[in-house]
C-alpha positions in Angstrom: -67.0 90.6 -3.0 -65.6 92.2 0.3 -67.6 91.2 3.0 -66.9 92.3 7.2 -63.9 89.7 8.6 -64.4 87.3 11.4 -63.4 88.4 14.3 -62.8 86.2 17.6 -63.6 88.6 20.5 -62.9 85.6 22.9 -59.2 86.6 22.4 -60.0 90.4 23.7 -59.6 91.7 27.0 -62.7 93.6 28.4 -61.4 96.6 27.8 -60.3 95.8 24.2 -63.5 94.7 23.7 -65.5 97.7 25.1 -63.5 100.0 23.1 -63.5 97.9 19.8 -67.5 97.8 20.8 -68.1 100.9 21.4 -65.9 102.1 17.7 -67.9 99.9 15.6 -71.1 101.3 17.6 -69.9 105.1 16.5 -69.1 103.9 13.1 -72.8 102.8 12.4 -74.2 105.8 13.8 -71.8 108.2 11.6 -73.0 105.9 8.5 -76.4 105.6 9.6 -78.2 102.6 10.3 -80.9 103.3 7.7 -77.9 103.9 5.0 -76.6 100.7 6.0 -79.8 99.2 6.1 -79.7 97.4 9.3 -82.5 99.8 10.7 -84.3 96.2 12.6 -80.7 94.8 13.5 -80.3 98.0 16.2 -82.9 97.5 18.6 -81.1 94.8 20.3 -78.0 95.9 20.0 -78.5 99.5 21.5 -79.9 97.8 24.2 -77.3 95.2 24.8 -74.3 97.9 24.3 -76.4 99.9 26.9 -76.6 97.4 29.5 -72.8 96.5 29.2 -71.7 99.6 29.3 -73.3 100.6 32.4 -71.4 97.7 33.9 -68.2 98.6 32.7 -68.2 101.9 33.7 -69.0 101.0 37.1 -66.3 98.2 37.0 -63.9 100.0 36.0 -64.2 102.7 38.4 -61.8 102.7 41.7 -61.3 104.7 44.5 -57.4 104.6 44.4 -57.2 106.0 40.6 -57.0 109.3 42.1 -54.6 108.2 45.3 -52.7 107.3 42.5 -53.2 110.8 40.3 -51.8 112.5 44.0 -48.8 110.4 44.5 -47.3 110.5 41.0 -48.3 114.3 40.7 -45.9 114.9 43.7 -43.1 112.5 42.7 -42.9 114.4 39.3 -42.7 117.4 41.6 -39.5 115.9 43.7 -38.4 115.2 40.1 -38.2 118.9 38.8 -37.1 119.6 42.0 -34.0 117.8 42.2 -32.9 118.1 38.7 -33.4 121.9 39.0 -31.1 122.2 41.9 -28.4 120.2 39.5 -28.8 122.7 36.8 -28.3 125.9 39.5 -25.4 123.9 41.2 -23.8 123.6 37.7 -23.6 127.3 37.5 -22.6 128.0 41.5 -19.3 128.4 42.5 -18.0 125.9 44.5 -16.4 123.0 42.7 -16.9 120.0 44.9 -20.6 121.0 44.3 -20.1 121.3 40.6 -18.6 118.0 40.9 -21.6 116.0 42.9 -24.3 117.7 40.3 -22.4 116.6 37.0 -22.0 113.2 38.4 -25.6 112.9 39.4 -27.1 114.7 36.3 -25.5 112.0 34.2 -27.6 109.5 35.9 -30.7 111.8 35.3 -30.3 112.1 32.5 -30.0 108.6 30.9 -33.5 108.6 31.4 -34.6 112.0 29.9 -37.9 113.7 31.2 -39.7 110.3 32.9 -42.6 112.6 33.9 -43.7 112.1 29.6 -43.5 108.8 30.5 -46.5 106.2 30.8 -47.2 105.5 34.7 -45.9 101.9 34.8 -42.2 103.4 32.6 -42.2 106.5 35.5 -41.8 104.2 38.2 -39.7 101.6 36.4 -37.2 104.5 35.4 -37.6 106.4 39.1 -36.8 102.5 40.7 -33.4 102.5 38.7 -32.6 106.1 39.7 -33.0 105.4 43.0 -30.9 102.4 43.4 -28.0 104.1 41.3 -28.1 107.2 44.2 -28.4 104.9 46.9 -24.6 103.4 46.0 -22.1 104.9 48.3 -20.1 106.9 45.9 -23.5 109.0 44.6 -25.2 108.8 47.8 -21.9 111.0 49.2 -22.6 113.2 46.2 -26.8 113.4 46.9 -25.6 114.4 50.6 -22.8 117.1 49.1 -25.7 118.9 47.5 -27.5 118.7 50.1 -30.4 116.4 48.0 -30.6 113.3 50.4 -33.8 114.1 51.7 -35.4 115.0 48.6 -34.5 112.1 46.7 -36.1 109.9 49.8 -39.3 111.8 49.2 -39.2 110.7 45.1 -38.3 107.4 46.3 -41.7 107.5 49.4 -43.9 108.6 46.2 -42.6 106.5 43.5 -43.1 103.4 45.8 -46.4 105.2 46.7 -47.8 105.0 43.3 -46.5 101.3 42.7 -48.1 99.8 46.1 -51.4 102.0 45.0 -51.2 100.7 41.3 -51.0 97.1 42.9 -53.7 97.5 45.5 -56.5 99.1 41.9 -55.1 95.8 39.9 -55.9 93.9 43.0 -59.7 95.1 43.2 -60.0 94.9 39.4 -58.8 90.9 39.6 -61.6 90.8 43.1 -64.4 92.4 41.1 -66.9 89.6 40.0 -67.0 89.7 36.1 -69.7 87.2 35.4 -72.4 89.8 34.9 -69.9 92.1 32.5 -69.4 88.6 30.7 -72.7 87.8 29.9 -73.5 90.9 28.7 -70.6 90.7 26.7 -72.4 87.5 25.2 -75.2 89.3 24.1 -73.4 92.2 22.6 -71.5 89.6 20.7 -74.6 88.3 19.6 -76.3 91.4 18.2 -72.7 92.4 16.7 -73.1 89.2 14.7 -76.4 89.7 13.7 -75.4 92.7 12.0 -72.6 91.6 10.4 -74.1 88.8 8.8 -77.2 91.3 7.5 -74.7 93.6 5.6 -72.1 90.4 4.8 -76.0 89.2 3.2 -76.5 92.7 1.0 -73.5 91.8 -0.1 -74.1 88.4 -1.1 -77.0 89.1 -2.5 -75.6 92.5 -4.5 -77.3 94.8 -2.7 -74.0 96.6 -1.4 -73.9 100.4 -1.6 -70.8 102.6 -1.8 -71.6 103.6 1.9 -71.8 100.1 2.8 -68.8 99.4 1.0 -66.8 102.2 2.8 -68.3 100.5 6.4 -66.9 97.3 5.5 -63.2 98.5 4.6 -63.2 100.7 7.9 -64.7 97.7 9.8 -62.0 95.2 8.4 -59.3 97.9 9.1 -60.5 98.0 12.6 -60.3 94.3 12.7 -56.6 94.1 11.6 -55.6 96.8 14.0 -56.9 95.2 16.8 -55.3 91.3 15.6 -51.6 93.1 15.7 -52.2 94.8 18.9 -52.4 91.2 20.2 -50.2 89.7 18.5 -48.1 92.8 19.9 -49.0 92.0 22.9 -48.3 88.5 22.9 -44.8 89.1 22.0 -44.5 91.1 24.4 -45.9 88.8 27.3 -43.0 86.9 28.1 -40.9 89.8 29.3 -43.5 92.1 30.7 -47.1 91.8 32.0 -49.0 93.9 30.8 -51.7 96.2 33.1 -55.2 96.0 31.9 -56.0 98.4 34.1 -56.5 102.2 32.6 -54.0 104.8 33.5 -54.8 107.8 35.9 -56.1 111.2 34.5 -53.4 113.3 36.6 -50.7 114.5 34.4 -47.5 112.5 34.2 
């Protein structure tokens, strides 16, 4: 008999937990609480998801998300800029020019188009740009075409959206939690009590194919979320990882 995993949602994040939540809330109402016959088991648990949810929304809001959307829209502009002019150079007619845009092309281009990048690989990739044209030799280059200043602007913007980034992580660590994590508590609880009233049909043969299908979809949404942690813990020890949501603005 298949019956809905244990899953430890002390392990999760807030924001793992919202959204594994707020899936499992979605899948119930797709099925239908009277199809999985858990109609009394919703009451609370509407009510609980509703409270938290409020909270988290208003948590997870921050004035700087959009600072941030500004500054990393107008880095990705000094981008196309500057890798624009290399590709006109290329075709101009003065060699030393020709030259200064090959040289400095070949570093742009070890990184490909960063702007399809995620915000926190943008200004990890614009960082390393930035200190390969700040050497002497390609500095001389930046200043032959005549790019000094604009590659000062990507580096004012790229540093703009870090300090930015740091300053909405800051807030997020300040914010006081307690009243996200007892709601969290009773969501929990009203997540267990419907687990153990459809892991009971099952027990007691009751199961339906619908209820069936809810179970293999829950456990599947179980095992996701256990290798994205374990992902993530293998990941830990080289890079910290930002609970923070991105920006909206294109990148």
């Amino acid at each position: 008999m298949r019956k809905i995993i244990r899953v430890v949602f002390s392990r999760f994040r807030n924001n793992d937990h919202y959204q594994f939540i707020t899936e499992f809330l979605t899948r119930i109402n797709t099925a239908t609480p009277a199809t999985l016959n858990i109609e009394s088991k919703m009451p609370k648990f509407n009510a609980a998801y509703a409270a938290m949810d409020a909270v988290y929304k208003k948590s997870n809001s921050s004035d700087f998300t959009p600072l941030i959307g500004g500054a990393d829209v107008k880095r990705d502009s000094y981008w196309s800029a500057i890798t624009m002019r290399l590709r006109a150079t290329l075709m101009g007619p003065d060699e030393a020019e020709i030259e200064a845009a090959q040289k400095i092309k070949a570093l742009f281009d070890v990184h490909g188009n960063v702007r399809k990048l995620s915000l926190k690989a943008e200004s990890a990739a614009i960082t390393n740009i930035i200190q390969d044209l700040e050497e002497r030799e390609n500095a001389n280059y930046c200043a032959t075409l005549g790019i000094t200043n604009w590659v000062e602007a990507l580096k004012t913007e790229n540093l703009t959206v870090q300090n930015l980034t740091e300053q909405r992580r800051q807030e997020t660590v300040d914010q006081d939690n307690e009243e996200y994590k007892l709601l969290r508590e009773a969501v929990d609880t009203a997540y267990e009590n419907i687990v153990s009233r459809i892991n009971a049909l099952v027990e007691l043969e009751m199961s339906t194919p619908e209820i069936d299908n809810f179970i293999q979809l829950t456990n599947n949404q179980i095992n996701d979320y256990e290798n994205e942690l374990a992902a993530r813990q293998g990941r830990s020890d080289s890079e910290p990882e930002d609970e923070t949501p991105p920006p909206t603005a294109p990148s």
